[in-house]
VOPAGU-2260 file (C-alpha; in pm, 1 decimal, decimal comma):
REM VOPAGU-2260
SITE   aa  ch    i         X         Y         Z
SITE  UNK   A    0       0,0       0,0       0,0
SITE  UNK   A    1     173,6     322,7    -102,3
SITE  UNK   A    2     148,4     602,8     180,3
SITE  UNK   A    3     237,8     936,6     154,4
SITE  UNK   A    4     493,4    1105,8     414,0
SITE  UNK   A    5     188,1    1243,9     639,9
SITE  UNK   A    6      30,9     920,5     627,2
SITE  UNK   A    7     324,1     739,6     722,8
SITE  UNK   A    8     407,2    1020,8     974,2
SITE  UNK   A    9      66,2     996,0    1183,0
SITE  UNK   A   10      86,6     621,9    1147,2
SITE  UNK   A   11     419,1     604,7    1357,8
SITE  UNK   A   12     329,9     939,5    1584,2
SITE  UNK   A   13      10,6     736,7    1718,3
SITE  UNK   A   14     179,0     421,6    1777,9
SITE  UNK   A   15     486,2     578,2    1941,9
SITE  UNK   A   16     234,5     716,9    2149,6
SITE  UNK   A   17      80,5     394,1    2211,9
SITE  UNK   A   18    -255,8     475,2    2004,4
SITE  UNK   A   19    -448,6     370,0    1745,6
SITE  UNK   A   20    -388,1     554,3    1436,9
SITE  UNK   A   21    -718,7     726,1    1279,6
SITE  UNK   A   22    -634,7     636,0     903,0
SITE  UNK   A   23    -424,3     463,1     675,9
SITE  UNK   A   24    -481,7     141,8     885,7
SITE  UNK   A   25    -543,7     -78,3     594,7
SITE  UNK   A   26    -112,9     -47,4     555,5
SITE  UNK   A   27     -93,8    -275,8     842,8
SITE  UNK   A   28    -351,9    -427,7     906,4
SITE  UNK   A   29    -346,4    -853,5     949,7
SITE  UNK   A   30    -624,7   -1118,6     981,2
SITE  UNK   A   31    -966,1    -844,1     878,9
SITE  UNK   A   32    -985,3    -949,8     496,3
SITE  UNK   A   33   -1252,1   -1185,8     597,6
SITE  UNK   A   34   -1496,5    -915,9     710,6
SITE  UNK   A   35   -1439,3    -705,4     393,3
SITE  UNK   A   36   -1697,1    -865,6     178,8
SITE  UNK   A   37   -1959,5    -837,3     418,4
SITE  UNK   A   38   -1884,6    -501,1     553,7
SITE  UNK   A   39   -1874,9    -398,9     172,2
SITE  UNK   A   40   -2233,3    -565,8      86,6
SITE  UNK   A   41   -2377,7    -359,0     431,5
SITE  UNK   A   42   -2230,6     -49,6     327,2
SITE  UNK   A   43   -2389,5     -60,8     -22,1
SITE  UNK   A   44   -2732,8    -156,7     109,1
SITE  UNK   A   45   -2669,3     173,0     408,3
SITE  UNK   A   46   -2572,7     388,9      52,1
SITE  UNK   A   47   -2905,3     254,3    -116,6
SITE  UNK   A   48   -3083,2     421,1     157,3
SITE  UNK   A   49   -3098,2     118,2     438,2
SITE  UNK   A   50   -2981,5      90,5     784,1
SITE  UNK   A   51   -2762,8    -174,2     940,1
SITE  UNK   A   52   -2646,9    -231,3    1303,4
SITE  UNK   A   53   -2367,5    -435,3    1416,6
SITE  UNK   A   54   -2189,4    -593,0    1752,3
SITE  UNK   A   55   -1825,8    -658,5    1761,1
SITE  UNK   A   56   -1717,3    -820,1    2068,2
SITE  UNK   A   57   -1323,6    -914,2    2174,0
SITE  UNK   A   58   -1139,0    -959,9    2449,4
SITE  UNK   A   59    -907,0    -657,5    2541,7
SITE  UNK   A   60    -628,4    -624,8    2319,4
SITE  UNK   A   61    -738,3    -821,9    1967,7
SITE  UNK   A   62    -789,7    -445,0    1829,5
SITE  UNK   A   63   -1154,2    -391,4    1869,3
SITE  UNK   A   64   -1051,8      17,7    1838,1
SITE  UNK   A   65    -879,1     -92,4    1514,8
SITE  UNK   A   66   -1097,4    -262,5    1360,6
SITE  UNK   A   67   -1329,5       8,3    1473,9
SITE  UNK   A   68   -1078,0     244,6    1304,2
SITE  UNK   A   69   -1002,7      30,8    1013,1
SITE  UNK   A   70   -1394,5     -21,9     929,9
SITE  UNK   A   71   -1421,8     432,4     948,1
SITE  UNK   A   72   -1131,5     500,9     701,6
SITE  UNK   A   73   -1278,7     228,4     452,1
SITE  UNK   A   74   -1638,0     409,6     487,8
SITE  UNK   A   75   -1482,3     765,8     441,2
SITE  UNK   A   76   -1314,3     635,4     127,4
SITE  UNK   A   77   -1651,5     608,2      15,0
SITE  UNK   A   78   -1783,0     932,0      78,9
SITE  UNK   A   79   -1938,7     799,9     410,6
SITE  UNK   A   80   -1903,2    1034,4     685,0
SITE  UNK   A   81   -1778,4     844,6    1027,2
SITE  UNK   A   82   -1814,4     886,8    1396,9
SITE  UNK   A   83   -1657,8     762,1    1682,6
SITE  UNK   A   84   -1748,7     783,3    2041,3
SITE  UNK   A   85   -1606,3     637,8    2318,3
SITE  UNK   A   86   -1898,5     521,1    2545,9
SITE  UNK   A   87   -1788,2     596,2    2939,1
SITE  UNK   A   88   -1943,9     599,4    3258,6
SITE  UNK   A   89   -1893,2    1007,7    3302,2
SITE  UNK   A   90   -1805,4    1202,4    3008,4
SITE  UNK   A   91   -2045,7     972,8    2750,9
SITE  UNK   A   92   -2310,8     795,1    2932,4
SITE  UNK   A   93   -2527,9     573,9    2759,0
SITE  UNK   A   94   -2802,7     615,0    2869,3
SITE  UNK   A   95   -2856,1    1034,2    2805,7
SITE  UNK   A   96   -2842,4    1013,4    2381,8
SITE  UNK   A   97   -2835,0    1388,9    2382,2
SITE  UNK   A   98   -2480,4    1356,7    2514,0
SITE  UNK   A   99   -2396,7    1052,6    2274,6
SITE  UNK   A  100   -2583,8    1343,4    1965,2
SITE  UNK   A  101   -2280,0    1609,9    2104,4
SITE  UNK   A  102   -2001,8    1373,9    2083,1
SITE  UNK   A  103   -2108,6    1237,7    1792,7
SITE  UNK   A  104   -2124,2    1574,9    1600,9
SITE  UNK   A  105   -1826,5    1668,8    1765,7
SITE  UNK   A  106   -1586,5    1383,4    1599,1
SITE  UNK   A  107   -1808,1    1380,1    1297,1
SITE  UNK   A  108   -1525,1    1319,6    1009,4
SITE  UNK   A  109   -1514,6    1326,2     603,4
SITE  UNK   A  110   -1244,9    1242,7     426,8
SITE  UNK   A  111   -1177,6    1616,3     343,5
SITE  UNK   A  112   -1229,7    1730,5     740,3
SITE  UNK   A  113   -1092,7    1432,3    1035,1
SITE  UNK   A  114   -1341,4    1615,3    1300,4
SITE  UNK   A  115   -1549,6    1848,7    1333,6
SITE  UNK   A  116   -1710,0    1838,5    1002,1
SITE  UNK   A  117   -2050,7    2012,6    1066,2
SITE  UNK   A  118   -2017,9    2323,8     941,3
SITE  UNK   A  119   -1869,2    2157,9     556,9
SITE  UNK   A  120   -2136,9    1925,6     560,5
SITE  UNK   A  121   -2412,1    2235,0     614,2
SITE  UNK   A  122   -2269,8    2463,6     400,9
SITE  UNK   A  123   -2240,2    2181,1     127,6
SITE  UNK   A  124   -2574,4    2147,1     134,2
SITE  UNK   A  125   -2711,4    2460,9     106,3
SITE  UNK   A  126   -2472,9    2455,8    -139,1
SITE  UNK   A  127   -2658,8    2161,6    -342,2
SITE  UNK   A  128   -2998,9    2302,8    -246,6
SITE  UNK   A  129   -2881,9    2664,2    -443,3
SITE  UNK   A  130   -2751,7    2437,4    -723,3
SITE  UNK   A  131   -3106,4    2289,5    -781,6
SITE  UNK   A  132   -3293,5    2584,8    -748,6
SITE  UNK   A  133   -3100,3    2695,3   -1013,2
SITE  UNK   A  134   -3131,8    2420,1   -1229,4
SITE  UNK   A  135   -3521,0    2432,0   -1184,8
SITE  UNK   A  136   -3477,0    2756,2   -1424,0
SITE  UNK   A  137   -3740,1    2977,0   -1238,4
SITE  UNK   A  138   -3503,9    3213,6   -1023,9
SITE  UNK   A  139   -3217,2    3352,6   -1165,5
SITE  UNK   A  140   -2864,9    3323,4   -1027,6
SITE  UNK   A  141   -2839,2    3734,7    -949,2
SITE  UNK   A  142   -3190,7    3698,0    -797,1
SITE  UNK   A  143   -3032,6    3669,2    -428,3
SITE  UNK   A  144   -3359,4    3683,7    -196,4
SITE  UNK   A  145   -3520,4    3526,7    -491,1
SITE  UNK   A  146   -3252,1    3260,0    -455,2
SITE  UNK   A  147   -3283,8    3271,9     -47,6
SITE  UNK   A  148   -3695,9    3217,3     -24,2
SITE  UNK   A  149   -3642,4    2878,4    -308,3
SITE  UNK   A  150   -3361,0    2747,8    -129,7
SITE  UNK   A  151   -3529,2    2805,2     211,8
SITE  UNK   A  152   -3899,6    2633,5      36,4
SITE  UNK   A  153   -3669,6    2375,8     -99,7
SITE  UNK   A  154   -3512,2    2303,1     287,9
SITE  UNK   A  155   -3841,2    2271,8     432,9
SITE  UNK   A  156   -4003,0    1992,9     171,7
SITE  UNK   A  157   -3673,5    1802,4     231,0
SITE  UNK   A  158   -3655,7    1807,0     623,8
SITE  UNK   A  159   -4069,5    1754,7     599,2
SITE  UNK   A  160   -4007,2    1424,7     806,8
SITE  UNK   A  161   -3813,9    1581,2    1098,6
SITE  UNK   A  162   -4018,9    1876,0    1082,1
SITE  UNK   A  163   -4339,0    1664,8    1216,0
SITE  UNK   A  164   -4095,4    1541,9    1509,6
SITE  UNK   A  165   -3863,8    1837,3    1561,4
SITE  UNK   A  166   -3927,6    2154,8    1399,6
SITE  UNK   A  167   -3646,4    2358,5    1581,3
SITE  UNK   A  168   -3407,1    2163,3    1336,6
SITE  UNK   A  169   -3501,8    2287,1    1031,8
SITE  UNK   A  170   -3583,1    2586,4    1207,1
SITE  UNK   A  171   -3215,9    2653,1    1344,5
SITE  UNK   A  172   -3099,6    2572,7     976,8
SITE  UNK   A  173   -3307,4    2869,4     841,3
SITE  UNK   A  174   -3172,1    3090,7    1119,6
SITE  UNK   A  175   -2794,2    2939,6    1028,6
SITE  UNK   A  176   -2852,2    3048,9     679,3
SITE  UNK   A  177   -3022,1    3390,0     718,8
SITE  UNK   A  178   -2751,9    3477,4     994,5
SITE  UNK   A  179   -2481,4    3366,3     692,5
SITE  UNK   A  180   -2649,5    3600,3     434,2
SITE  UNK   A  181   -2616,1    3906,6     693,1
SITE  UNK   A  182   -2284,5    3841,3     753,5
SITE  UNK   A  183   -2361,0    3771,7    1119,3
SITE  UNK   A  184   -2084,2    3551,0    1221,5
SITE  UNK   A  185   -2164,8    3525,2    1592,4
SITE  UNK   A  186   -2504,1    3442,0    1545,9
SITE  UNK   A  187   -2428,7    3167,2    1282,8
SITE  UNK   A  188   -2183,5    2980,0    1458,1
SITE  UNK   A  189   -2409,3    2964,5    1800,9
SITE  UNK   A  190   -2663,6    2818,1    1582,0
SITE  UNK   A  191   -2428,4    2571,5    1488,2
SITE  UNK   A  192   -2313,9    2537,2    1790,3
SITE  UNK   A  193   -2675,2    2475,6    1846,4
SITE  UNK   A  194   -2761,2    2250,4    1628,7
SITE  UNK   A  195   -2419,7    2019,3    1731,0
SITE  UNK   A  196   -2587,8    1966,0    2112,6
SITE  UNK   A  197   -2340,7    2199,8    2272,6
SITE  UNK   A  198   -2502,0    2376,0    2597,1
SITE  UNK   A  199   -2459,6    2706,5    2706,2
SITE  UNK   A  200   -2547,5    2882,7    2383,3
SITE  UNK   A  201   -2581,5    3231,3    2375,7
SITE  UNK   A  202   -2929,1    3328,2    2383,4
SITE  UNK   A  203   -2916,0    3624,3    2177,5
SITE  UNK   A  204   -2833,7    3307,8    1922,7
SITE  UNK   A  205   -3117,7    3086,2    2004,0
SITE  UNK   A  206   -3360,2    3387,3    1935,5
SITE  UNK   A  207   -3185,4    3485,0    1593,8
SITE  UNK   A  208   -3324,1    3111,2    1494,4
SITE  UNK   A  209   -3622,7    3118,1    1691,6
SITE  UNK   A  210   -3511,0    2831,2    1910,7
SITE  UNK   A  211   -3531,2    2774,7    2298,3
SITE  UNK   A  212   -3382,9    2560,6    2568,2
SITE  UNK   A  213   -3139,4    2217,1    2444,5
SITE  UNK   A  214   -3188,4    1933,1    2252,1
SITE  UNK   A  215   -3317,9    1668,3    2495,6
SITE  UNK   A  216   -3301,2    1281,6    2495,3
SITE  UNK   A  217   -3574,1    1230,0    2207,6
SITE  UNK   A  218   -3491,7    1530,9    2047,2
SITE  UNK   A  219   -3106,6    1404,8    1994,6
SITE  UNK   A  220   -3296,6    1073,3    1791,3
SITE  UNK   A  221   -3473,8    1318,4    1563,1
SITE  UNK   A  222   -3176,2    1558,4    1469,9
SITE  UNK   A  223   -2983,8    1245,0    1436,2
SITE  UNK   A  224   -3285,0    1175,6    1147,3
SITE  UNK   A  225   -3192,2    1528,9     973,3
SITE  UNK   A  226   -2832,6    1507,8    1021,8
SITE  UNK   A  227   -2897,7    1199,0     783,0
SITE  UNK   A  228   -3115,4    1380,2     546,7
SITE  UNK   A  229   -2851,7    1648,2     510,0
SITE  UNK   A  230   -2546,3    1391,6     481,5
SITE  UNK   A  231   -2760,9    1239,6     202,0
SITE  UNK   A  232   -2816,5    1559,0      11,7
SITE  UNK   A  233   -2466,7    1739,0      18,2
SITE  UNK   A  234   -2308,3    1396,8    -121,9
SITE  UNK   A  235   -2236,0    1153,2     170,4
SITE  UNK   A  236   -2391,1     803,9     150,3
SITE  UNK   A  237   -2465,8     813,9     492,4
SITE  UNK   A  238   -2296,2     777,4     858,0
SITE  UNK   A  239   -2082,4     534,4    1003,4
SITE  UNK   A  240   -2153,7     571,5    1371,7
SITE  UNK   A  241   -1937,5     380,3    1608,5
SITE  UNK   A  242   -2021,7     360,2    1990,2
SITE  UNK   A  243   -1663,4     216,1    2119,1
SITE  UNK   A  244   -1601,5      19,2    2499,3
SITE  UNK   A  245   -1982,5     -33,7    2574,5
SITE  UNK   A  246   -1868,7    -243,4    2810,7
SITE  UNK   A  247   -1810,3      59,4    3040,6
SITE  UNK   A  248   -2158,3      37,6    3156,3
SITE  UNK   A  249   -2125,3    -292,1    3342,8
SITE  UNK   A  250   -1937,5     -60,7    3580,5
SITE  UNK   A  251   -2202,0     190,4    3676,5
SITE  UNK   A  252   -2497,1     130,4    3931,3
SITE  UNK   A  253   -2775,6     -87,4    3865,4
SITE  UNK   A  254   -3054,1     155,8    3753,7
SITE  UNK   A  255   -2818,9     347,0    3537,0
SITE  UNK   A  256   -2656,3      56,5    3359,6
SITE  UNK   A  257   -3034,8     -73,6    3340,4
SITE  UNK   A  258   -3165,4     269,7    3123,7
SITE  UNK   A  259   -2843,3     246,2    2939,8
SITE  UNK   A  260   -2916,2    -123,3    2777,6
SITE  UNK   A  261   -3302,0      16,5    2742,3
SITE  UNK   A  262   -3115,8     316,1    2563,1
SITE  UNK   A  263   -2900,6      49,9    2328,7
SITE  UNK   A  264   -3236,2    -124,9    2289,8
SITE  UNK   A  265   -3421,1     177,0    2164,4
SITE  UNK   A  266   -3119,7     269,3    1916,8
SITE  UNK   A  267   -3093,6     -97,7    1775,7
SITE  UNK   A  268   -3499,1     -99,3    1742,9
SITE  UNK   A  269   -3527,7     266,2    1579,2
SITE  UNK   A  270   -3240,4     149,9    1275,6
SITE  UNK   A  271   -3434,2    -187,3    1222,6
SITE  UNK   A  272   -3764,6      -0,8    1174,9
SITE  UNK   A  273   -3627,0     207,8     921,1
SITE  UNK   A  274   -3612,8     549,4    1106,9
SITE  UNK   A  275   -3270,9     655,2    1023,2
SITE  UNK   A  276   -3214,7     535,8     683,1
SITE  UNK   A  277   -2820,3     616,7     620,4
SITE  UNK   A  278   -2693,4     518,6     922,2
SITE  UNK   A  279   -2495,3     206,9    1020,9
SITE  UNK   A  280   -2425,7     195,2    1381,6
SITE  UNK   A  281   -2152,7     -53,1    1519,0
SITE  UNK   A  282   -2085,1    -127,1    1913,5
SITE  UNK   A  283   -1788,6    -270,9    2033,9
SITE  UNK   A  284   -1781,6    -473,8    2353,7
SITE  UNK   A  285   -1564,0    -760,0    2518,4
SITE  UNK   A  286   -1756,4   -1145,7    2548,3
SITE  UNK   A  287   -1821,3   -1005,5    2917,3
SITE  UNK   A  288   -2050,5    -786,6    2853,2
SITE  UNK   A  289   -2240,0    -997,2    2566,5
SITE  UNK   A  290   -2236,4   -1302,3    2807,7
SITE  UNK   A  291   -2211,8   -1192,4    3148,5
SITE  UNK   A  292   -2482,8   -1140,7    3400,7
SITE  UNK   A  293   -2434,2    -736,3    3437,6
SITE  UNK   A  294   -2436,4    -682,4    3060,7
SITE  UNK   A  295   -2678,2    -746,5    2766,1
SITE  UNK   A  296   -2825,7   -1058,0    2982,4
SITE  UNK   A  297   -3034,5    -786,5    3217,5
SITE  UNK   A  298   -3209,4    -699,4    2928,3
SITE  UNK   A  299   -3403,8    -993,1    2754,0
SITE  UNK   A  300   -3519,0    -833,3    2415,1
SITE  UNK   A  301   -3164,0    -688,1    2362,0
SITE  UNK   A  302   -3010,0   -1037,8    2433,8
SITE  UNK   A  303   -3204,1   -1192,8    2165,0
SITE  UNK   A  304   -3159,2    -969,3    1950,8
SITE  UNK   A  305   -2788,6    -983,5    1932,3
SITE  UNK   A  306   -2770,6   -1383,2    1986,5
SITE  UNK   A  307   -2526,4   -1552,9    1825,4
SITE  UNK   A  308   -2388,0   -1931,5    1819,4
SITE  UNK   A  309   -2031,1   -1878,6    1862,8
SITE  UNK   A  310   -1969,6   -2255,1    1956,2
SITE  UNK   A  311   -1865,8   -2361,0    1578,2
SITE  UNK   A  312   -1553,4   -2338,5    1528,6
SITE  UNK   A  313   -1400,9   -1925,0    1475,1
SITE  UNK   A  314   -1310,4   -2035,8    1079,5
SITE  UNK   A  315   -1688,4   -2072,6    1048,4
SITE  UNK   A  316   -1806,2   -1734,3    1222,2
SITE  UNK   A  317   -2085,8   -1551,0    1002,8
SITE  UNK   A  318   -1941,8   -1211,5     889,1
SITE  UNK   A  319   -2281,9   -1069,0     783,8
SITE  UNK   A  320   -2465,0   -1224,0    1155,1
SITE  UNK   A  321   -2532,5    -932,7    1325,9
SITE  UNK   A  322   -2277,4    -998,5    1626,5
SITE  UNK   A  323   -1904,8   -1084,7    1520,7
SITE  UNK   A  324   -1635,3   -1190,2    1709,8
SITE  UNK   A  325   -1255,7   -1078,1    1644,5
SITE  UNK   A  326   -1009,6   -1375,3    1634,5
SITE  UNK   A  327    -746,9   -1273,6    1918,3
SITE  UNK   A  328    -366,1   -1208,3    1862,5
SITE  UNK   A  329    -118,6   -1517,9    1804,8
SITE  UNK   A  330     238,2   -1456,5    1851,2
SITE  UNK   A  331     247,3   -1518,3    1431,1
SITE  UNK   A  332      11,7   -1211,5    1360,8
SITE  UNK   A  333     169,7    -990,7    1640,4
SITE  UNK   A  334     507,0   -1071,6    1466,5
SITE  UNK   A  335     346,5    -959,3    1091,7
SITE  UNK   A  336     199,9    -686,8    1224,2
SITE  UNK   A  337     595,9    -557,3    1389,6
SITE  UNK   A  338     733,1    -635,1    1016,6
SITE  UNK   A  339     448,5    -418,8     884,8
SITE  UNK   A  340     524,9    -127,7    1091,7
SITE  UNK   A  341     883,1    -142,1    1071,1
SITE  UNK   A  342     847,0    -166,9     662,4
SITE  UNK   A  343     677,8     169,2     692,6
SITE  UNK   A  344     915,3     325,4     948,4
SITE  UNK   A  345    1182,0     253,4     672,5
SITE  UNK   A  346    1005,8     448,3     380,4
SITE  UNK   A  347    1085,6     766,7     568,6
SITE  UNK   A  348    1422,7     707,8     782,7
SITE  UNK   A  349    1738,6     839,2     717,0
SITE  UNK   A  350    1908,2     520,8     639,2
SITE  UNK   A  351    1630,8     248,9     511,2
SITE  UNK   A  352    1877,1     -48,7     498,3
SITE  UNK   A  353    2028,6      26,3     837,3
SITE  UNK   A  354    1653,7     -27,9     975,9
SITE  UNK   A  355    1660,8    -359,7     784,7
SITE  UNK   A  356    2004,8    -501,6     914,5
SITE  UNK   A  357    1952,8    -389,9    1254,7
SITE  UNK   A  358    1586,3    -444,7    1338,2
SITE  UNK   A  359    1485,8    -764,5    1070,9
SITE  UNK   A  360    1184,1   -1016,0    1110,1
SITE  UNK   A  361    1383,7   -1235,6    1388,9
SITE  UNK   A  362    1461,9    -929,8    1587,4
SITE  UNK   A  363    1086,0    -859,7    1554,0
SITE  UNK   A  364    1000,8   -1162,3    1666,1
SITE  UNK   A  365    1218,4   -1195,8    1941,7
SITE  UNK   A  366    1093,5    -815,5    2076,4
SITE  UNK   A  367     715,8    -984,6    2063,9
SITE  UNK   A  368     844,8   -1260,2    2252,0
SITE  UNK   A  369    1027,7   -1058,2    2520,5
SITE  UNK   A  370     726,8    -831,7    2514,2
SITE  UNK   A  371     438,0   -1120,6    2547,6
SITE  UNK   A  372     678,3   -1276,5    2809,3
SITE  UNK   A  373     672,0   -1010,5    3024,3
SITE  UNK   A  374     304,2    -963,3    3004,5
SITE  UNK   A  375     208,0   -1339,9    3105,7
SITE  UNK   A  376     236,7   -1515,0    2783,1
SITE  UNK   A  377     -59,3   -1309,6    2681,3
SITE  UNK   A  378     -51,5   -1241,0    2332,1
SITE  UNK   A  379    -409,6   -1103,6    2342,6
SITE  UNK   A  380    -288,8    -807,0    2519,6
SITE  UNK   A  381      57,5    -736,3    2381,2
SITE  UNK   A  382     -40,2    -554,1    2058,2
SITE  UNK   A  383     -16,8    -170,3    2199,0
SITE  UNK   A  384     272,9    -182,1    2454,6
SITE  UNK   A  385     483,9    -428,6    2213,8
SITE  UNK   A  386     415,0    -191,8    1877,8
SITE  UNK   A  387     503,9     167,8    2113,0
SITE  UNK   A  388     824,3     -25,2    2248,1
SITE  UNK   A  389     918,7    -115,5    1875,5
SITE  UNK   A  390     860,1     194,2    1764,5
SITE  UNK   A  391     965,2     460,6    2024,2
SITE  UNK   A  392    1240,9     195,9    2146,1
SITE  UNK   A  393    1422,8      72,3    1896,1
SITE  UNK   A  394    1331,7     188,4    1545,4
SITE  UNK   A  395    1369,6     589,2    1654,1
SITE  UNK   A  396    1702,0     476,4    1794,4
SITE  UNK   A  397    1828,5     280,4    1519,3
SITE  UNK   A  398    1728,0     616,2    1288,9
SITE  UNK   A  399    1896,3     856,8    1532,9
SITE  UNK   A  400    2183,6     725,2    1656,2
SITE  UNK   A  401    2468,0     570,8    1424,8
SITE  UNK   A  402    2628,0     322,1    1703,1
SITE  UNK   A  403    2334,2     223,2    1810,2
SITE  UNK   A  404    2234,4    -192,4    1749,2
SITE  UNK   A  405    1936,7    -307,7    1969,4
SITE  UNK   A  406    2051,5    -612,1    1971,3
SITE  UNK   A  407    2375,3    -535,4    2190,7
SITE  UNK   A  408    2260,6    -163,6    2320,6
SITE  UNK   A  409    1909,1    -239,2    2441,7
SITE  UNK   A  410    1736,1    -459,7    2714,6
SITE  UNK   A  411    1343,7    -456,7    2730,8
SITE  UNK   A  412    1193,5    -259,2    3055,3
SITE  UNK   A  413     773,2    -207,5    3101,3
SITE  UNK   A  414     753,3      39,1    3370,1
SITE  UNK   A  415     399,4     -37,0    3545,1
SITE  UNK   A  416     331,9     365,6    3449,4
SITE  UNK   A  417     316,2     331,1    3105,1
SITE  UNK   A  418      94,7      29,6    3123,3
SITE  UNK   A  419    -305,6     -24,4    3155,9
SITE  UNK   A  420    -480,8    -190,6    3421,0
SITE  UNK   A  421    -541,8    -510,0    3221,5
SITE  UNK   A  422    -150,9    -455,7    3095,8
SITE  UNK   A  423     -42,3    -420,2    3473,3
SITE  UNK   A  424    -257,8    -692,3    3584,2
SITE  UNK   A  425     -94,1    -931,6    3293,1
SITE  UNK   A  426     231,9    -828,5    3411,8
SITE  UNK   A  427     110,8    -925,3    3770,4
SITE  UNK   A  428     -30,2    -733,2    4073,4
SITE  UNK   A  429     249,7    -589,3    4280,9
SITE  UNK   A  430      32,1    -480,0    4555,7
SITE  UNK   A  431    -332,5    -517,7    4690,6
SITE  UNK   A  432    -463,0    -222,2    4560,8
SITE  UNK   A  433    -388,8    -384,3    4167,0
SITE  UNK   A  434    -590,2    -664,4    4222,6
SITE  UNK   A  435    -986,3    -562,3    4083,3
SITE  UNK   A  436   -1245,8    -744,2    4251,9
SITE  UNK   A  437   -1577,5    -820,5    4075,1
SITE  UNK   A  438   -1843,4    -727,5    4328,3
SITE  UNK   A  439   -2256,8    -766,3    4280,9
SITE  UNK   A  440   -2449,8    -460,2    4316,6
């Protein structure tokens, strides 16, 4: 896969970081090319104007965020736009969608715009709307309030559906577009503000569109609607939504984890009846919270819903059932994934060859080894401390410094401060405090 030098640059940057990358991740990824057949059908029926929902579940560490990652830069590549958000007990709660709406419009990507991509995708569609007007051949392109009472006839008979449910949308797009036309900058970007779920919007704002008070729980479901209708018209096949670590909400008390499974329920229900054609929503969870007694089990409807026999052998798992599992790390992938990276570290070192004398596939292996080792034997959870070590440890060194030869110049060391609790509790609890204990409510 050819990458260019940013590419390759944000590629390495995240993982010497010890993160996921947000794009490119097709240049090393190993072990997904059975989903992409599947995942390419789903996205075709989402484009012809569908839904589709999907569970992933994993253990910690087989690269549920990367596949999560993976699955968003193939759907941008296709003029989807993508969201992630990262489901947790405080910042994200399940259970109140009108936060989930916020987050979601605040990483809302394109292929042109990584986050944040709101205001392109609203002023491409007024864009579009002017472009039909004008093609209808009644109002002329100098006519401009001509122009500005079509376009604004034209918004209203597309966002007729969400206008029944929740008229402030449309309404706060009118204001967003008169406020543009006077040149009102203030104005327009509170009403955008608005219109993302963002609190504390300036009232003067809220009266320019006619708008009071903030999108609530049910009105975050509805704007989700026209934020579909609007992706649709300005180009975008539709919206790859991703709700990441679900899991989190086996941690939280029992009534609140209850109304956030009722909340997953609701979401799962609303794309199988058809309400938000465009969207594909994927959740990402560990077999723990598919399984266990504190997760999907509470709630019976949702359970059945996302049932699925995973007692067949993995080589026989259903790509297109709407719950897949993700095969977990062998020492053999871990090691393909290390020669991957390193091949792209090389493209853009000072001295290529050096990087492939000093740092081949048996030192690769041998760092996954020492790594794994140190972390139990468990493979499963050596992916992100093993690739940061490989990177920021020994590649960057080998680059850097001329005398430097990890094989004579560097022993491995995992300080427990750099590590995870899962990570620390592979590596083994060192004092009471490390050790979690699973209590009942």
């Amino acid at each position: 896969m050819s990458l260019s030098p940013q590419r390759r640059q944000e590629i390495i940057d995240a993982l010497r970081r010890g993160t996921v990358p947000r794009s490119s991740l097709d240049a090393f990824a190993v072990g997904l090319d059975r989903f992409e057949a599947a995942f390419e059908d789903e996205f075709a029926k989402v484009a012809a104007g569908g839904s589709q929902f999907k569970a992933v579940r994993g253990e910690y560490g087989c690269g549920k965020t990367f596949f999560a990652r993976w699955l968003a830069d193939r759907a941008r590549k296709q003029g989807f736009a993508t969201s992630e958000v990262q489901v947790s007990e405080t910042e994200t709660p399940l259970h109140r969608l009108e936060t989930v709406y916020r987050r979601l419009m605040e990483r809302l990507s394109t292929a042109d715009t990584p986050q944040g991509a709101l205001r392109n995708i609203v002023d491409g569609w007024f864009y579009a709307l002017e472009e039909d007007v004008l093609a209808e051949g009644i109002v002329a392109a100098d006519d401009t309030q001509g122009l500005m009472n079509r376009t604004t006839e034209l918004l209203e008979q597309r966002l007729s559906k969400v206008s029944s449910t929740a008229p402030t949308f449309s309404a706060a797009l009118r204001g967003y577009r008169e406020a543009q036309a006077s040149e009102d900058r203030a104005a327009a970007e509170g009403i955008l503000a608005w219109l993302a779920g963002q609190p504390n919007v300036a009232a003067a704002s809220k009266r320019f569109a006619g708008v009071k008070g903030d999108i609530d729980h049910f009105g975050a479901l509805s704007f989700l609607q026209g934020v579909l209708i609007v992706l649709r018209d300005s180009g975008h096949p539709g919206l790859l939504l991703i709700l990441d670590e679900v899991e989190t909400i086996q941690r939280v008390r029992s009534d609140v984890r209850d109304k956030s499974l009722n909340a997953l329920r609701q979401l799962i229900d609303e794309v199988d009846s058809g309400r938000f054609p465009g969207l594909y929503l994927l959740i990402t969870g560990t077999p723990a919270f598919y399984d266990g007694p504190q997760g999907i089990q509470r709630l019976e409807p949702l359970a059945q819903r996302l049932h699925v026999d995973f007692q067949t052998d993995a080589r026989f798992d259903n790509p297109r059932a709407p719950q897949i599992r993700l095969p977990g790390f062998s020492l053999d992938r871990l090691c393909l994934v290390g020669c991957k990276v390193r091949d792209i570290f090389r493209q853009h070192a000072q001295d290529p060859d050096r990087i492939a004398s000093l740092c081949g596939d048996d030192y690769v292996r041998q760092l996954a080894n020492n790594v794994t080792g140190k972390l139990g034997g468990k493979v499963g959870i050596a992916p992100r401390i093993f690739l940061k070590k490989l990177v920021a440890d020994v590649l960057d060194r080998i680059d850097q410094f001329p005398e430097f030869d990890p094989g004579r110049h560097y022993a491995l060391t995992i300080a427990e401060n750099e590590l995870t609790p899962i990570e620390r509790e592979a590596m083994g609890a060192s004092d009471v405090n490390d050790i979690e204990l699973d209590l009942p409510d």
